[in-house]
C-alpha positions in Angstrom: -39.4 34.1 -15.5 -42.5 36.0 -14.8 -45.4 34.8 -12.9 -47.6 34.2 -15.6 -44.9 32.0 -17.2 -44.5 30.1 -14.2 -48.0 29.4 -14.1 -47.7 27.8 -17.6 -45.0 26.1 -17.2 -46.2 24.4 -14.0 -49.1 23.8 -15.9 -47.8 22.0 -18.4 -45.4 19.6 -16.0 -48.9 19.1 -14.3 -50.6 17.7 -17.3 -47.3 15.8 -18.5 -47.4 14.1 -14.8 -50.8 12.9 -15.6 -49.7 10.9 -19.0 -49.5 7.4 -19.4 -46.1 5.7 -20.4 -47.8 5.3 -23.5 -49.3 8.7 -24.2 -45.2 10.2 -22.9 -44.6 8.6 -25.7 -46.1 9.8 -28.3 -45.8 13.4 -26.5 -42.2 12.4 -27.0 -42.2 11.4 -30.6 -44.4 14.5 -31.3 -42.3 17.2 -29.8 -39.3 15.5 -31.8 -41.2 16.1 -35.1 -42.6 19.2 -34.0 -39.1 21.0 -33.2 -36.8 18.8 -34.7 -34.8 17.2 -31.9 -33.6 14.3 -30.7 -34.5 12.9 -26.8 -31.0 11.3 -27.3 -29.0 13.9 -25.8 -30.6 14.2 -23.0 -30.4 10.5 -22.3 -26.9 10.5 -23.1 -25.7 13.3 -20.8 -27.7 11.3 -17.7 -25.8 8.3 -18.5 -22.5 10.3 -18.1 -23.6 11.6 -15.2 -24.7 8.0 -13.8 -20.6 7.0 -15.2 -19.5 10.0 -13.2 -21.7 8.6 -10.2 -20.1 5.7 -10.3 -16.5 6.8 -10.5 -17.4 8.6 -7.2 -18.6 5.4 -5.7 -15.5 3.6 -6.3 -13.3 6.1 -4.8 -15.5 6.0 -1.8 -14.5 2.7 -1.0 -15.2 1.0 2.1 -13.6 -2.3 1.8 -9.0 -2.5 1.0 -7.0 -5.5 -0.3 -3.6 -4.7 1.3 -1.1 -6.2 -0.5 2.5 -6.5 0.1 5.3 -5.8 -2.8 8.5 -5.7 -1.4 9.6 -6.2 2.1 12.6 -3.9 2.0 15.8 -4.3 3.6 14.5 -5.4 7.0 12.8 -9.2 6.4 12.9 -10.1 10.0 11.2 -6.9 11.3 8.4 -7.3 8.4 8.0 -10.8 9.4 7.4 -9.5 12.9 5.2 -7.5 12.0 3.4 -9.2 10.0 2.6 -12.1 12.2 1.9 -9.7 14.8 -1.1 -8.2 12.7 -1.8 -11.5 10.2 -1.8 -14.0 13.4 0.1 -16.4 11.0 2.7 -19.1 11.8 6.2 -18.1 11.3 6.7 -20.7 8.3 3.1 -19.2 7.1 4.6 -15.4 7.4 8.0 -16.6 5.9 6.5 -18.1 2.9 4.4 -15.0 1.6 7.3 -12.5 2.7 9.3 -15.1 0.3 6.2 -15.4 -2.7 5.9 -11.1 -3.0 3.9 -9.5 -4.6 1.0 -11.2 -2.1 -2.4 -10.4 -0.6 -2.0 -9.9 3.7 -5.7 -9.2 4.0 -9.0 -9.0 1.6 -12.2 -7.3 2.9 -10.3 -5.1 5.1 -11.9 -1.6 6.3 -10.4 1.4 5.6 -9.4 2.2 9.2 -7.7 -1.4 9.2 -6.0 -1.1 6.0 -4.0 2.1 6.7 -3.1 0.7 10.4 -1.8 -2.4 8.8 0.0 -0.3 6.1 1.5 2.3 8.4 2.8 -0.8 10.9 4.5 -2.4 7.5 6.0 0.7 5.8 7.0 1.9 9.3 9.3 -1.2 8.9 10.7 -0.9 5.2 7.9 -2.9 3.4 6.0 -1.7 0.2 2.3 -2.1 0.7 -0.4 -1.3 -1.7 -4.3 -1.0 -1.2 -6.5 -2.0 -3.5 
């Protein structure tokens, strides 16, 4: 772009920055008639891009649900284990080994969720985070 057409252009987004809602409006409308477009498209591809955003902020999670599926072959070391890092009673433990698929802890952090996963699996239980 050459200087001269720099100058225009930041010309222009000077005087566009100086509009009212209501005259970007009818700058809108006009440049539609004028050229025969559509603002549509434009809006359309920043709401993908706001979808795409928000994928990203999912997979950036910062809180886990771990939940436990199976408990493998081993029930006695899980239920070690499990107690050890829920802090529940043995019938407590028992029960939810007993009631699978079940939540062991809701809010957790990441850090927290892999440690309690890793301890689990390490054992023969299934875990998932959520």
């Amino acid at each position: 772009m050459t200087t001269k057409a720099k100058k225009g252009v930041e010309t222009i987004v000077g005087e566009i920055g100086n509009l009212s809602v209501v005259e970007l409006s009818e700058l809108v409308k006009a440049l539609q008639d004028k050229f025969g477009v559509s603002a549509a498209a434009p809006v359309q591809v920043i709401a993908q891009g706001g979808a795409e955003a928000g994928q990203a902020k999912e997979e950036e999670k910062t809180e886990f649900d771990v939940t436990m599926t199976s408990c493998g072959d081993k029930k006695i070391q899980v239920l070690k284990v499990l107690r050890e890092l829920s802090g529940l009673g043995l019938k407590e433990a028992k029960d939810m080994i007993d009631n699978l698929p079940k939540a062991i802890k809701e809010g957790a952090t990441k850090e927290e969720a892999q440690n309690m996963r890793s301890k689990l699996e390490e054992v023969g239980a299934t875990i998932e985070l959520k």
